[in-house]
PDB file with one MODEL, atoms N, CA, C and O in Angstrom:
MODEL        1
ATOM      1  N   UNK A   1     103.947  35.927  30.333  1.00  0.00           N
ATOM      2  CA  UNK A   1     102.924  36.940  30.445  1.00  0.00           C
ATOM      3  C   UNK A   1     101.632  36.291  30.919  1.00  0.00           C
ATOM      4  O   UNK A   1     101.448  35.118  30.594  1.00  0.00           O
ATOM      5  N   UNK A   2     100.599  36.999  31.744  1.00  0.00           N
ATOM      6  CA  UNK A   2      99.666  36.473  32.029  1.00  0.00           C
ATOM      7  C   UNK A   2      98.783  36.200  30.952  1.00  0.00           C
ATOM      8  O   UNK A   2      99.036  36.177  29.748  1.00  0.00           O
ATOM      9  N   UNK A   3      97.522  35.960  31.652  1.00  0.00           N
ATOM     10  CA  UNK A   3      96.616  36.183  30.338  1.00  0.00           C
ATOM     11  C   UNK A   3      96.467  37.797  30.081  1.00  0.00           C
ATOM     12  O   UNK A   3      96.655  38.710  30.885  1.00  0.00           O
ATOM     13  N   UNK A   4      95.916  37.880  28.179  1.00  0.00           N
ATOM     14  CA  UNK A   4      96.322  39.332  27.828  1.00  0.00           C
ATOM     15  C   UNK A   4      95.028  39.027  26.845  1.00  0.00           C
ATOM     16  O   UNK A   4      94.626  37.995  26.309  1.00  0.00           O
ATOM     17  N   UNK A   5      94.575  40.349  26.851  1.00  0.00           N
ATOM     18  CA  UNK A   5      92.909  40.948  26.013  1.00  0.00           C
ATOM     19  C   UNK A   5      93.694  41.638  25.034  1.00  0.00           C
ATOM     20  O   UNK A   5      94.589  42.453  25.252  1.00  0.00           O
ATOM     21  N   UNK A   6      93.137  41.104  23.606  1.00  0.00           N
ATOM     22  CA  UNK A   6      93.919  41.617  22.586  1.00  0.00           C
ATOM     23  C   UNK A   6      92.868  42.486  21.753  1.00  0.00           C
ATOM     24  O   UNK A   6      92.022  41.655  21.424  1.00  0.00           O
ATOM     25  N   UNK A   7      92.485  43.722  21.245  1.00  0.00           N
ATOM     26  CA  UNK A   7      91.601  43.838  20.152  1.00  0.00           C
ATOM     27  C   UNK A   7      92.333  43.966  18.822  1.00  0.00           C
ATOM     28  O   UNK A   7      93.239  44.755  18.556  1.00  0.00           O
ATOM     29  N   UNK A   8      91.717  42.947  17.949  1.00  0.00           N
ATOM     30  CA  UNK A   8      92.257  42.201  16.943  1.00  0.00           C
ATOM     31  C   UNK A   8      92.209  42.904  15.864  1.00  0.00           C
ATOM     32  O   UNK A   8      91.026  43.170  15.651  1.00  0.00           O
ATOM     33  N   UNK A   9      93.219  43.564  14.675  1.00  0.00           N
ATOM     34  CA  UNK A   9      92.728  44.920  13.777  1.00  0.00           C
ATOM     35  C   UNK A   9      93.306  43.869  12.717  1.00  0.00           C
ATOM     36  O   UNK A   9      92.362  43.434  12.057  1.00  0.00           O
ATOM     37  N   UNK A  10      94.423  43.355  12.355  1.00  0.00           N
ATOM     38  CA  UNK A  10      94.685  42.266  11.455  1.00  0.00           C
ATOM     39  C   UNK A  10      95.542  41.355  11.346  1.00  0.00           C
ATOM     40  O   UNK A  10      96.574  41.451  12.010  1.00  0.00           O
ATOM     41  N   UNK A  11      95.303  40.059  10.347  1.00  0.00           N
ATOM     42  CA  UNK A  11      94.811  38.914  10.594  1.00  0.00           C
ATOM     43  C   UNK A  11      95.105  38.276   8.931  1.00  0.00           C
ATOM     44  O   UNK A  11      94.231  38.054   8.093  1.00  0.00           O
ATOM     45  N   UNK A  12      96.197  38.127   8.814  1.00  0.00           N
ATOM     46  CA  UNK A  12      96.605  37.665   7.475  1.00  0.00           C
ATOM     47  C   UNK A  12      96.117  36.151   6.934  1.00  0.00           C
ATOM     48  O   UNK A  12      95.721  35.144   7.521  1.00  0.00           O
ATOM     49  N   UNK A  13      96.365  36.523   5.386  1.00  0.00           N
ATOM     50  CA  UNK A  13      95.987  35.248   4.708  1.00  0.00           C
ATOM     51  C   UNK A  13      96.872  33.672   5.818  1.00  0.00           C
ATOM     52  O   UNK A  13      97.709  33.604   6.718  1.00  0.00           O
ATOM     53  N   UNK A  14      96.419  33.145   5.392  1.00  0.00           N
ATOM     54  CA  UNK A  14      97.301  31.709   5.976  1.00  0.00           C
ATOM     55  C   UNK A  14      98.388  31.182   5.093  1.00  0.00           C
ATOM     56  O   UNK A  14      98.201  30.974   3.894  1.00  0.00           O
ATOM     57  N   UNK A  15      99.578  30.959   5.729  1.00  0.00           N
ATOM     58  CA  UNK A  15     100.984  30.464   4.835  1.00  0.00           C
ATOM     59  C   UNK A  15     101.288  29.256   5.105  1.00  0.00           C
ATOM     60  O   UNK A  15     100.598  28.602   5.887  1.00  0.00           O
ATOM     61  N   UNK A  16     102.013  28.920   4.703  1.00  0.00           N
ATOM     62  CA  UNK A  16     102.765  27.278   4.398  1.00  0.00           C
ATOM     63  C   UNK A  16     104.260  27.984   5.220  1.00  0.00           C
ATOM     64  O   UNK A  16     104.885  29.023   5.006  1.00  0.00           O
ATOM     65  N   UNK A  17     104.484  26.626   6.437  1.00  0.00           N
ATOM     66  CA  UNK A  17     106.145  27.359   6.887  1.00  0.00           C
ATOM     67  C   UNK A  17     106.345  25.686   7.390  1.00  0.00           C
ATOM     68  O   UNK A  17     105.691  24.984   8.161  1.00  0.00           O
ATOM     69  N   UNK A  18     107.498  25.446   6.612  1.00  0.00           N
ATOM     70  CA  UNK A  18     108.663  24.760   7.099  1.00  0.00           C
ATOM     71  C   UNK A  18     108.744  24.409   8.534  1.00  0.00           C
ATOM     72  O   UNK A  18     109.088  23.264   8.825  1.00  0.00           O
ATOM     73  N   UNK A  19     108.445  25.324   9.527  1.00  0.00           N
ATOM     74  CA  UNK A  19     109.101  24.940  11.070  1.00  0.00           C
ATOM     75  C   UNK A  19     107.568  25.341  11.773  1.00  0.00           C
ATOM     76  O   UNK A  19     107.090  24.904  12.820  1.00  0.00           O
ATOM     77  N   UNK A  20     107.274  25.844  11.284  1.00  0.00           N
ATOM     78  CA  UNK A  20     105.207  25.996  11.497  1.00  0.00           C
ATOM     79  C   UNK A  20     104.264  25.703  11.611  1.00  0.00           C
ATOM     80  O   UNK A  20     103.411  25.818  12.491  1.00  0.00           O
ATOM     81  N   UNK A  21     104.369  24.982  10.055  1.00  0.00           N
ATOM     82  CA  UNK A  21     103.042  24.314   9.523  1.00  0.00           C
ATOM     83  C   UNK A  21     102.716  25.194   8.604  1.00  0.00           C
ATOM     84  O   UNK A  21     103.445  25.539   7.674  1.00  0.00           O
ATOM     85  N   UNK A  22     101.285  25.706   8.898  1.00  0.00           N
ATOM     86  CA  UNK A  22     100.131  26.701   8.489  1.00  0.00           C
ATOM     87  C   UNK A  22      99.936  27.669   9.352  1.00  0.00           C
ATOM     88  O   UNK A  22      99.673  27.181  10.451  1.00  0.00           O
ATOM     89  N   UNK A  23      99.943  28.696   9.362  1.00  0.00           N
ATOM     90  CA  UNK A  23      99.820  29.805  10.435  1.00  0.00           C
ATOM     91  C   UNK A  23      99.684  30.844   9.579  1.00  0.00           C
ATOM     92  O   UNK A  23      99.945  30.939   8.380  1.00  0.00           O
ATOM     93  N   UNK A  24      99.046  31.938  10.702  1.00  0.00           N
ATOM     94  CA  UNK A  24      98.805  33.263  11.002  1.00  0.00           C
ATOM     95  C   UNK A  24      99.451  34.346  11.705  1.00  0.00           C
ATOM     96  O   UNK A  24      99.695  34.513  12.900  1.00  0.00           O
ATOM     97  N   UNK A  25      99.651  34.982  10.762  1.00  0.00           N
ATOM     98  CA  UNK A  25     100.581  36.391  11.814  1.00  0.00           C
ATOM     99  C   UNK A  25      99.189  37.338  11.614  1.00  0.00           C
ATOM    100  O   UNK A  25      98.577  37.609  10.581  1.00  0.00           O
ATOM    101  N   UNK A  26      98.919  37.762  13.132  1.00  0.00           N
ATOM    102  CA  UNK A  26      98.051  38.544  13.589  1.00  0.00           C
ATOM    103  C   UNK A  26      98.315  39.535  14.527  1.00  0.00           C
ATOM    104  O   UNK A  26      99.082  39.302  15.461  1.00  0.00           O
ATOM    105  N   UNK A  27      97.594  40.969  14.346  1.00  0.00           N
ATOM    106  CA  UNK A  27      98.405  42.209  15.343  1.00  0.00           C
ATOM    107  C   UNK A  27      96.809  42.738  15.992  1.00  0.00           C
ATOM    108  O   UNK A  27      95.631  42.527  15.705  1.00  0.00           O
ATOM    109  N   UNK A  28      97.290  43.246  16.646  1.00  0.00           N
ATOM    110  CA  UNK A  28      96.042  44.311  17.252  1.00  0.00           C
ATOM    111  C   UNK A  28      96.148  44.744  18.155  1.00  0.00           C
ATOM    112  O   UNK A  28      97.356  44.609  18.351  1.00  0.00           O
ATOM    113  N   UNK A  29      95.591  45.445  19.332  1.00  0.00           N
ATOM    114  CA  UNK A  29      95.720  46.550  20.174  1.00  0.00           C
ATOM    115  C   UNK A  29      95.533  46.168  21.622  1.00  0.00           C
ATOM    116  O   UNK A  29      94.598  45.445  21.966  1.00  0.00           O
ATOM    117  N   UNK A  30      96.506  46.699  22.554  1.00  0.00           N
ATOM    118  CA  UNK A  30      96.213  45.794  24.179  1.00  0.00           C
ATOM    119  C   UNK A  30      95.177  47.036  24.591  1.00  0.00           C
ATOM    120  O   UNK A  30      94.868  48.011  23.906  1.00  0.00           O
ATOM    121  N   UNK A  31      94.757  46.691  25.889  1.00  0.00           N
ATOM    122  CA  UNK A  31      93.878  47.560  26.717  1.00  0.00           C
ATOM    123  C   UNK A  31      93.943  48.901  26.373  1.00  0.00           C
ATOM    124  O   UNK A  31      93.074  49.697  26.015  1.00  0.00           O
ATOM    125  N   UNK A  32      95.819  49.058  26.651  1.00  0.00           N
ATOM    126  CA  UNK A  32      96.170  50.466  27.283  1.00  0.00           C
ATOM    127  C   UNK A  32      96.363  51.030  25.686  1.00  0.00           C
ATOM    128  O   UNK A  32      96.248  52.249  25.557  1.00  0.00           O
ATOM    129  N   UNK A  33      96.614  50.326  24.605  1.00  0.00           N
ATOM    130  CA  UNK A  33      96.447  51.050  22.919  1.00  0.00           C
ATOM    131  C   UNK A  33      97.660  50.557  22.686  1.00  0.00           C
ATOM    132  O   UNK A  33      97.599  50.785  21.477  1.00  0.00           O
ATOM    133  N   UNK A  34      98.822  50.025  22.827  1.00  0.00           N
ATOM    134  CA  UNK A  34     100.174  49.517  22.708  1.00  0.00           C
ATOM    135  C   UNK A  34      99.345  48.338  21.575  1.00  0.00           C
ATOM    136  O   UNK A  34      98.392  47.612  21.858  1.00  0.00           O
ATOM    137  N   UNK A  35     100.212  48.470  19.989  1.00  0.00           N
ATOM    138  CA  UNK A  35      99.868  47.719  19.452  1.00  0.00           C
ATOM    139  C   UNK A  35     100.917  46.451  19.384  1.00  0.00           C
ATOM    140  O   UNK A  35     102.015  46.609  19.917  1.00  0.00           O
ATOM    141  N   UNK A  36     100.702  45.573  18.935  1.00  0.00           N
ATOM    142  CA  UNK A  36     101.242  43.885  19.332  1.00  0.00           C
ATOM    143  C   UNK A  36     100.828  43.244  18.170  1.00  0.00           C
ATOM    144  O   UNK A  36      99.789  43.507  17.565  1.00  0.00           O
ATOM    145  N   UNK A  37     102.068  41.969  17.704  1.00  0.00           N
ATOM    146  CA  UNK A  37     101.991  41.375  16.862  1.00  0.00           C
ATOM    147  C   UNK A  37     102.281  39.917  17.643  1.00  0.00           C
ATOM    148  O   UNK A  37     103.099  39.520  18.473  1.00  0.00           O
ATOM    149  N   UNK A  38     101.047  39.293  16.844  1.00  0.00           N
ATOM    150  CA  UNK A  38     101.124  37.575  18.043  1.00  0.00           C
ATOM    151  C   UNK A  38     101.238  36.873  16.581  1.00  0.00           C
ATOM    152  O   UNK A  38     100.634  37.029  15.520  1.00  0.00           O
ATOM    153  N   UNK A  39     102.352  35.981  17.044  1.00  0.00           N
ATOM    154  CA  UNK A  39     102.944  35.214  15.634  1.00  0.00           C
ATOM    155  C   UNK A  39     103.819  33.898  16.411  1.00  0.00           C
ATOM    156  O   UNK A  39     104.456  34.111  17.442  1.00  0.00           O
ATOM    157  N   UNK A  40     103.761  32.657  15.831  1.00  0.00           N
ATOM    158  CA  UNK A  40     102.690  32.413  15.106  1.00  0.00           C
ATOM    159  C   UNK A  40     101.393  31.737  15.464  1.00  0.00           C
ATOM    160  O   UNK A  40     101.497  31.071  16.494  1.00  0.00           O
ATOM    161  N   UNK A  41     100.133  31.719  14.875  1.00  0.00           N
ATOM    162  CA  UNK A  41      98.721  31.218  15.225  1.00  0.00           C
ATOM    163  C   UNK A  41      98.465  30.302  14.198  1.00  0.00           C
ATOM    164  O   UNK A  41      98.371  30.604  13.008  1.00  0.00           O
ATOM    165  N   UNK A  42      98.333  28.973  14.757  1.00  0.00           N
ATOM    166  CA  UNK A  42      98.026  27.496  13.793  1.00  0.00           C
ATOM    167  C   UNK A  42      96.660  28.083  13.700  1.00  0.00           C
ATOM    168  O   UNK A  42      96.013  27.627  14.643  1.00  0.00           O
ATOM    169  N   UNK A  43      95.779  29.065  12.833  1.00  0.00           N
ATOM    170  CA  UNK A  43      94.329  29.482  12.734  1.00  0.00           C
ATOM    171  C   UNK A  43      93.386  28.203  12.830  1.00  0.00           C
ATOM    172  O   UNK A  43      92.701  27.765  13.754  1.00  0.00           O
ATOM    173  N   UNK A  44      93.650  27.688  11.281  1.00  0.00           N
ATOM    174  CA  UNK A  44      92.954  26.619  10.993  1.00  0.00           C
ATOM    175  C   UNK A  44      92.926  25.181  12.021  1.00  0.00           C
ATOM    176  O   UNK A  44      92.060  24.307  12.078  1.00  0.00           O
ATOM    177  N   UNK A  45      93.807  25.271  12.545  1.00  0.00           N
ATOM    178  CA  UNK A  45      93.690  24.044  13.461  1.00  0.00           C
ATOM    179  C   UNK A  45      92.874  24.488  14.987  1.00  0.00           C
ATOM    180  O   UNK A  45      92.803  23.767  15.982  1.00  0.00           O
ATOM    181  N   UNK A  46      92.378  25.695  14.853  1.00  0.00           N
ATOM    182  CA  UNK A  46      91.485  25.846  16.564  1.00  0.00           C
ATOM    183  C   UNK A  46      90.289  25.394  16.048  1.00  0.00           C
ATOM    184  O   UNK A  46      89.922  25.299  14.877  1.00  0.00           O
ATOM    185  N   UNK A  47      89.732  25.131  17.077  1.00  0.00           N
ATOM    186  CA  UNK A  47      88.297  24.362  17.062  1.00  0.00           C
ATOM    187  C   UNK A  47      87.417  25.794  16.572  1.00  0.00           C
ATOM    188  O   UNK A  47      87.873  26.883  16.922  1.00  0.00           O
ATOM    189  N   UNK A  48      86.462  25.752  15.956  1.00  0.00           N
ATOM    190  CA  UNK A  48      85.603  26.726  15.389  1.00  0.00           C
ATOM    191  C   UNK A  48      85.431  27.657  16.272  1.00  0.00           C
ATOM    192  O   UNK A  48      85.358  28.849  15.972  1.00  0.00           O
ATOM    193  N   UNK A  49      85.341  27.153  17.585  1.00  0.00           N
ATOM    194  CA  UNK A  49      84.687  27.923  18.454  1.00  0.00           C
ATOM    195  C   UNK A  49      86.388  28.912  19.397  1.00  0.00           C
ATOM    196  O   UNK A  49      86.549  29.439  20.498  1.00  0.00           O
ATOM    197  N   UNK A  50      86.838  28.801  18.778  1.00  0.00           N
ATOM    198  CA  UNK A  50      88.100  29.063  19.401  1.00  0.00           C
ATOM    199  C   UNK A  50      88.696  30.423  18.002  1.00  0.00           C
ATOM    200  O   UNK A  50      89.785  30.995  18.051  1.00  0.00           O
ATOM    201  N   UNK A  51      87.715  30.622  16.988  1.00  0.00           N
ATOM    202  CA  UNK A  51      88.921  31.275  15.930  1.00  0.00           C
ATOM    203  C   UNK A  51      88.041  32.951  16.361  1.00  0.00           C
ATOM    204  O   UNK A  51      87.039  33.115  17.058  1.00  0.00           O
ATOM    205  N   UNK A  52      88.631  33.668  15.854  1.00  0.00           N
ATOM    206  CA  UNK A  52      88.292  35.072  15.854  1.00  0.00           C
ATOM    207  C   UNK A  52      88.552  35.685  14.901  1.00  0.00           C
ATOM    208  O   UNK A  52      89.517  35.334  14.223  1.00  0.00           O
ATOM    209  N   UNK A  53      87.665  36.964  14.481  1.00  0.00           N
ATOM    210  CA  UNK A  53      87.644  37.917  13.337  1.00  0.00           C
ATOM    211  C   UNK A  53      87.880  38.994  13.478  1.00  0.00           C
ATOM    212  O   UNK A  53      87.766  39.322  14.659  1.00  0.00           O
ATOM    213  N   UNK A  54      88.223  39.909  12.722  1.00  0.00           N
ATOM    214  CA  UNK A  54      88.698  41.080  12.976  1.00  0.00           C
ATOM    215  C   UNK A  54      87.922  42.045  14.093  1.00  0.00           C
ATOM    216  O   UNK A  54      86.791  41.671  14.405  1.00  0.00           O
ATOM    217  N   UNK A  55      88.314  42.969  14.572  1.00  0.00           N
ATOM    218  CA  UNK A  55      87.468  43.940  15.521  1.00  0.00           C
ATOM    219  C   UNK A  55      87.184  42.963  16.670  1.00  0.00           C
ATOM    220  O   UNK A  55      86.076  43.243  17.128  1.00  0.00           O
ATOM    221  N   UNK A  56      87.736  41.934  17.317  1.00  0.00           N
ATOM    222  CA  UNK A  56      87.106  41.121  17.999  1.00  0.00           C
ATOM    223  C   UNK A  56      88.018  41.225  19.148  1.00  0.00           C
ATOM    224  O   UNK A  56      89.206  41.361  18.854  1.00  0.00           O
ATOM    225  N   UNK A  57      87.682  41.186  20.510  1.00  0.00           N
ATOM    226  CA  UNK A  57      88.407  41.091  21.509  1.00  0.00           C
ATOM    227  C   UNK A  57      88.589  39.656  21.929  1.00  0.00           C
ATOM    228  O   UNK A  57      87.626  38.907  22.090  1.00  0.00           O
ATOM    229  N   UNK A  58      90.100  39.211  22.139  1.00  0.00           N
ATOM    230  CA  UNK A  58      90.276  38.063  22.483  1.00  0.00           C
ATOM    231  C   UNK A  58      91.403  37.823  23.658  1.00  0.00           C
ATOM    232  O   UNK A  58      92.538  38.294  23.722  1.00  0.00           O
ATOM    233  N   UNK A  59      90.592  36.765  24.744  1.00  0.00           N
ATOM    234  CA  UNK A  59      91.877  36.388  25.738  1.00  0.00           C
ATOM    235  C   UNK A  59      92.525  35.573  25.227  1.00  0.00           C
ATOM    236  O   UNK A  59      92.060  34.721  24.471  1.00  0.00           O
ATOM    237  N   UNK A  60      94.296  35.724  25.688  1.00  0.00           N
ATOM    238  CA  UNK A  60      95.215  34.595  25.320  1.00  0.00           C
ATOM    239  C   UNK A  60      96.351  34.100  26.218  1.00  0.00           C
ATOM    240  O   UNK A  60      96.279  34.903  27.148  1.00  0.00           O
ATOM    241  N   UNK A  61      97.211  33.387  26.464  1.00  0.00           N
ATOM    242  CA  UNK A  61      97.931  33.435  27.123  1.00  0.00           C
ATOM    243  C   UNK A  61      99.627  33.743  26.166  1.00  0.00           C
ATOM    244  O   UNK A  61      99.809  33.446  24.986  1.00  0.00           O
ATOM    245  N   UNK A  62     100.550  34.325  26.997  1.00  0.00           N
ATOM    246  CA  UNK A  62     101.561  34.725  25.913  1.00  0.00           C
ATOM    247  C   UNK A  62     102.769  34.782  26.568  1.00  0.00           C
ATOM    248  O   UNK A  62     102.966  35.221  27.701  1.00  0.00           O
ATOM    249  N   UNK A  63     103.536  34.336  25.831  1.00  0.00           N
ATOM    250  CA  UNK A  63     105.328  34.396  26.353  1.00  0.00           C
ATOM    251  C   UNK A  63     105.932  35.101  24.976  1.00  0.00           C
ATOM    252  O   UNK A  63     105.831  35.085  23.749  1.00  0.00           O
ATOM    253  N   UNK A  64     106.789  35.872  26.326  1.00  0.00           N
ATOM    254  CA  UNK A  64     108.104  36.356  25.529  1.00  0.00           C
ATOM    255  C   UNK A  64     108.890  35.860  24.316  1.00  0.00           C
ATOM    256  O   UNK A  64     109.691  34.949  24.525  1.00  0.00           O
ATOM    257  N   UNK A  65     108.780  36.292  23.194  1.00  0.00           N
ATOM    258  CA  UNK A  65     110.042  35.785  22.488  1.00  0.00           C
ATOM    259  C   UNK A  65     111.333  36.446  22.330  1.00  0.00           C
ATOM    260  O   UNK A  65     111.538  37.535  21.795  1.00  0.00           O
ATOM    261  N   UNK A  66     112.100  35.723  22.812  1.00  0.00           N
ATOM    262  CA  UNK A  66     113.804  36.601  23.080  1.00  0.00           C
ATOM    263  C   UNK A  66     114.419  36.342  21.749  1.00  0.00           C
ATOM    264  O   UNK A  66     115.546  36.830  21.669  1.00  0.00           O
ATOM    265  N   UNK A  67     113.980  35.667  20.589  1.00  0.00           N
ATOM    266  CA  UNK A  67     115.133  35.575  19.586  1.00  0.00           C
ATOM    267  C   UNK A  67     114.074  36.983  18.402  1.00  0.00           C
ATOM    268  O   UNK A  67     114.516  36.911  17.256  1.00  0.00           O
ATOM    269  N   UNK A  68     113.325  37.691  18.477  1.00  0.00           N
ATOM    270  CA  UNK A  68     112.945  38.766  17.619  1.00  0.00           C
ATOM    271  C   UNK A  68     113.494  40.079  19.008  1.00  0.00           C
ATOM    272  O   UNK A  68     113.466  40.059  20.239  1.00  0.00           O
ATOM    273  N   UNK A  69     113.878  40.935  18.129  1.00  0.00           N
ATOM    274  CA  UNK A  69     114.042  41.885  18.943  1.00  0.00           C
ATOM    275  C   UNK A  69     113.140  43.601  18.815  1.00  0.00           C
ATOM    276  O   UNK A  69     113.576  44.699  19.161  1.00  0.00           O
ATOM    277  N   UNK A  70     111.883  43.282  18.237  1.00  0.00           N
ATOM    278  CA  UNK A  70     111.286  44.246  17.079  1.00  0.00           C
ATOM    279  C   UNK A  70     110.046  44.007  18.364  1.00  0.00           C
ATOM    280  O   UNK A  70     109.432  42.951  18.513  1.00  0.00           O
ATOM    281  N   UNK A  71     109.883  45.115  19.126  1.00  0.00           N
ATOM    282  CA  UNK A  71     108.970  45.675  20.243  1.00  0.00           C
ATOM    283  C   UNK A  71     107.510  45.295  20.387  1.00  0.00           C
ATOM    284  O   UNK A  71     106.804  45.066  21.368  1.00  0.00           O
ATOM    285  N   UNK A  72     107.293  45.307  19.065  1.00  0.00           N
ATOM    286  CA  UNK A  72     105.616  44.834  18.910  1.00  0.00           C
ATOM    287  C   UNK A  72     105.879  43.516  18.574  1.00  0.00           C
ATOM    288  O   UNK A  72     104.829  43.171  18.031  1.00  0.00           O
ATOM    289  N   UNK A  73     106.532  42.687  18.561  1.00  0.00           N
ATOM    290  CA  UNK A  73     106.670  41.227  17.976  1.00  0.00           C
ATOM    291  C   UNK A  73     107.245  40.438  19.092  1.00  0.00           C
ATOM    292  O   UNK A  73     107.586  39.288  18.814  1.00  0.00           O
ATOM    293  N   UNK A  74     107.428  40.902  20.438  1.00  0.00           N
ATOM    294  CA  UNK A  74     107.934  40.309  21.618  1.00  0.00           C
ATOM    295  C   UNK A  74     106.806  38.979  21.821  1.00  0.00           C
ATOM    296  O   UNK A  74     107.223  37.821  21.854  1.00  0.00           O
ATOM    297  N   UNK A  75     105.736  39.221  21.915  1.00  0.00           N
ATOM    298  CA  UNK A  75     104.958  37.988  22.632  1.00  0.00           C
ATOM    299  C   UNK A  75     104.546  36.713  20.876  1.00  0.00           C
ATOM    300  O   UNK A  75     104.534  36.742  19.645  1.00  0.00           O
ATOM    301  N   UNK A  76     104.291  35.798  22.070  1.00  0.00           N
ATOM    302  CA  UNK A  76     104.177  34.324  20.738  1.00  0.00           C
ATOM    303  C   UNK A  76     103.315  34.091  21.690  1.00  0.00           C
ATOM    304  O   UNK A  76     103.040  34.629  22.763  1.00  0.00           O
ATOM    305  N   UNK A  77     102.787  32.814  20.855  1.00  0.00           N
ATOM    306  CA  UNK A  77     102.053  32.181  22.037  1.00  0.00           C
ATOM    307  C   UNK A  77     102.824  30.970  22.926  1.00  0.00           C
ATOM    308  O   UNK A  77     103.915  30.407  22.832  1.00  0.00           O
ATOM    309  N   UNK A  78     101.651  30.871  23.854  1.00  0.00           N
ATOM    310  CA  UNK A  78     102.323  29.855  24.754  1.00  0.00           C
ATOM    311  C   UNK A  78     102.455  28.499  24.265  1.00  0.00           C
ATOM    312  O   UNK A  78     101.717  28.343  23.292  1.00  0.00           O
ATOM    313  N   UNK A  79     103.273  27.197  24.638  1.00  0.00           N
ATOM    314  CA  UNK A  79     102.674  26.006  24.109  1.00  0.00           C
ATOM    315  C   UNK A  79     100.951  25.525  24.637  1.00  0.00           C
ATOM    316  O   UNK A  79     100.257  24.747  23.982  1.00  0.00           O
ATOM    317  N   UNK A  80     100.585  26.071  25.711  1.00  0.00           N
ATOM    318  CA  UNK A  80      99.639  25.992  26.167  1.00  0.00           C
ATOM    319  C   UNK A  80      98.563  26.906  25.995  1.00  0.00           C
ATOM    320  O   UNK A  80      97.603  26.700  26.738  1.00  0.00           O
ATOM    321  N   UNK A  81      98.485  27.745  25.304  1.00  0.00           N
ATOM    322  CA  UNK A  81      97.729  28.804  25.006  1.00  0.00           C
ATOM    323  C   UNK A  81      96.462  28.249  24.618  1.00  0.00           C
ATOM    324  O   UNK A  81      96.160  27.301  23.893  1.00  0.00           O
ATOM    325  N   UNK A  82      95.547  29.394  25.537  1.00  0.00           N
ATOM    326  CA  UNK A  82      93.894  29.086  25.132  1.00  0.00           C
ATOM    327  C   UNK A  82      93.649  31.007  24.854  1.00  0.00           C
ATOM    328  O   UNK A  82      94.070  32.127  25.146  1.00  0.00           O
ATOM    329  N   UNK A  83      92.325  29.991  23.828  1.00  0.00           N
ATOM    330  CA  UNK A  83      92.051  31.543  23.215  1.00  0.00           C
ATOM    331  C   UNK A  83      90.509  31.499  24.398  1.00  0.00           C
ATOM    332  O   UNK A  83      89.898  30.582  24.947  1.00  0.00           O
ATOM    333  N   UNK A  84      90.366  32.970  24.373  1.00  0.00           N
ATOM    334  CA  UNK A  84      89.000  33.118  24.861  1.00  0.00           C
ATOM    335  C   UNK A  84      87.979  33.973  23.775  1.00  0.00           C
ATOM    336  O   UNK A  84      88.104  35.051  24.357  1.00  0.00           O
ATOM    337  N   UNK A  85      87.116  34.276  22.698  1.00  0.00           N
ATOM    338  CA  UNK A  85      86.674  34.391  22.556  1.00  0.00           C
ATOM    339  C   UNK A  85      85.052  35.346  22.786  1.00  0.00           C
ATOM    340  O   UNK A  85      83.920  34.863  22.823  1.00  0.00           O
ATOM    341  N   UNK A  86      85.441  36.745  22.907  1.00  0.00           N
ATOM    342  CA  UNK A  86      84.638  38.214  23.440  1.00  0.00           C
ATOM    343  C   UNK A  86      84.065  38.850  22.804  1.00  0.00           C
ATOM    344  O   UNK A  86      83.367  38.115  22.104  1.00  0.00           O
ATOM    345  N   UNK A  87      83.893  39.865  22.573  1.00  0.00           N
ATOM    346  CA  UNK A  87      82.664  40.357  21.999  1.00  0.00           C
ATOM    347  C   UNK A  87      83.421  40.866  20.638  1.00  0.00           C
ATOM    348  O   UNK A  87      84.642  40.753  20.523  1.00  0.00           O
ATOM    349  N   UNK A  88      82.583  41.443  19.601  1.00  0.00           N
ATOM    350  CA  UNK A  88      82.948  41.978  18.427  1.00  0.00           C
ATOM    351  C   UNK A  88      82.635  43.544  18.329  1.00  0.00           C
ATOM    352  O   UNK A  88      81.616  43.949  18.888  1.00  0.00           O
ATOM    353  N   UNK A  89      83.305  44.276  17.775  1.00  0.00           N
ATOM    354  CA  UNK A  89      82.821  45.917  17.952  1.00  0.00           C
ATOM    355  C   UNK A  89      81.855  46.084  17.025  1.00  0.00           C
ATOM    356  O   UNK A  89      81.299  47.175  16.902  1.00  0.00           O
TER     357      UNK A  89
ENDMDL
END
C-alpha cells in the first residue's frame, strides 16, 4: 500500500508479546471513513517526535497482511514504515 492518512480514534494500553516485543494495536478512520486496524505498533520505541494521540491524523506506510483474514485488520506496517505526524482535531 502506498502511503495512507489515518485519523486515529483508538490506541490501546501497551502489551508484552512473545513474537513482538511491546506493542500497540491501534484503529482509526481512512480519508474515505473505512475504518482500519494497524497492528502491530512498537509505540514506545518511536522517537517522541514520531508517536501520536488520539484524534490525530497520521501518515504511514502499510502492507497487506495475508495471514488475518478480518477486513479492517488487512494492513500492518511496513518493515520500513515512517510515521508522519499532522494535525490534531
Amino acid at each position: 500500500m502506498p502511503t495512507t492518512r489515518v485519523l486515529i480514534a483508538v490506541k490501546t494500553y501497551p502489551t508484552l508479546s512473545e513474537k513482538y516485543d511491546e506493542l500497540v494495536c491501534t484503529a482509526g478512520f481512512l480519508e474515505d471513513g473505512t475504518w482500519i486496524r494497524i497492528y502491530p505498533i512498537p509505540f514506545r520505541k518511536l522517537s517522541y517526535d514520531k508517536r501520536y494521540s488520539k484524534w490525530q491524523w497520521i501518515e504511514l506506510d502499510l502492507v497487506k497482511n495475508t495471514s488475518d483474514f478480518r477486513k479492517a485488520s488487512n494492513p500492518q506496517l511496513s518493515s520500513s514504515a515512517s510515521f508522519l505526524r499532522l494535525n490534531v482535531l
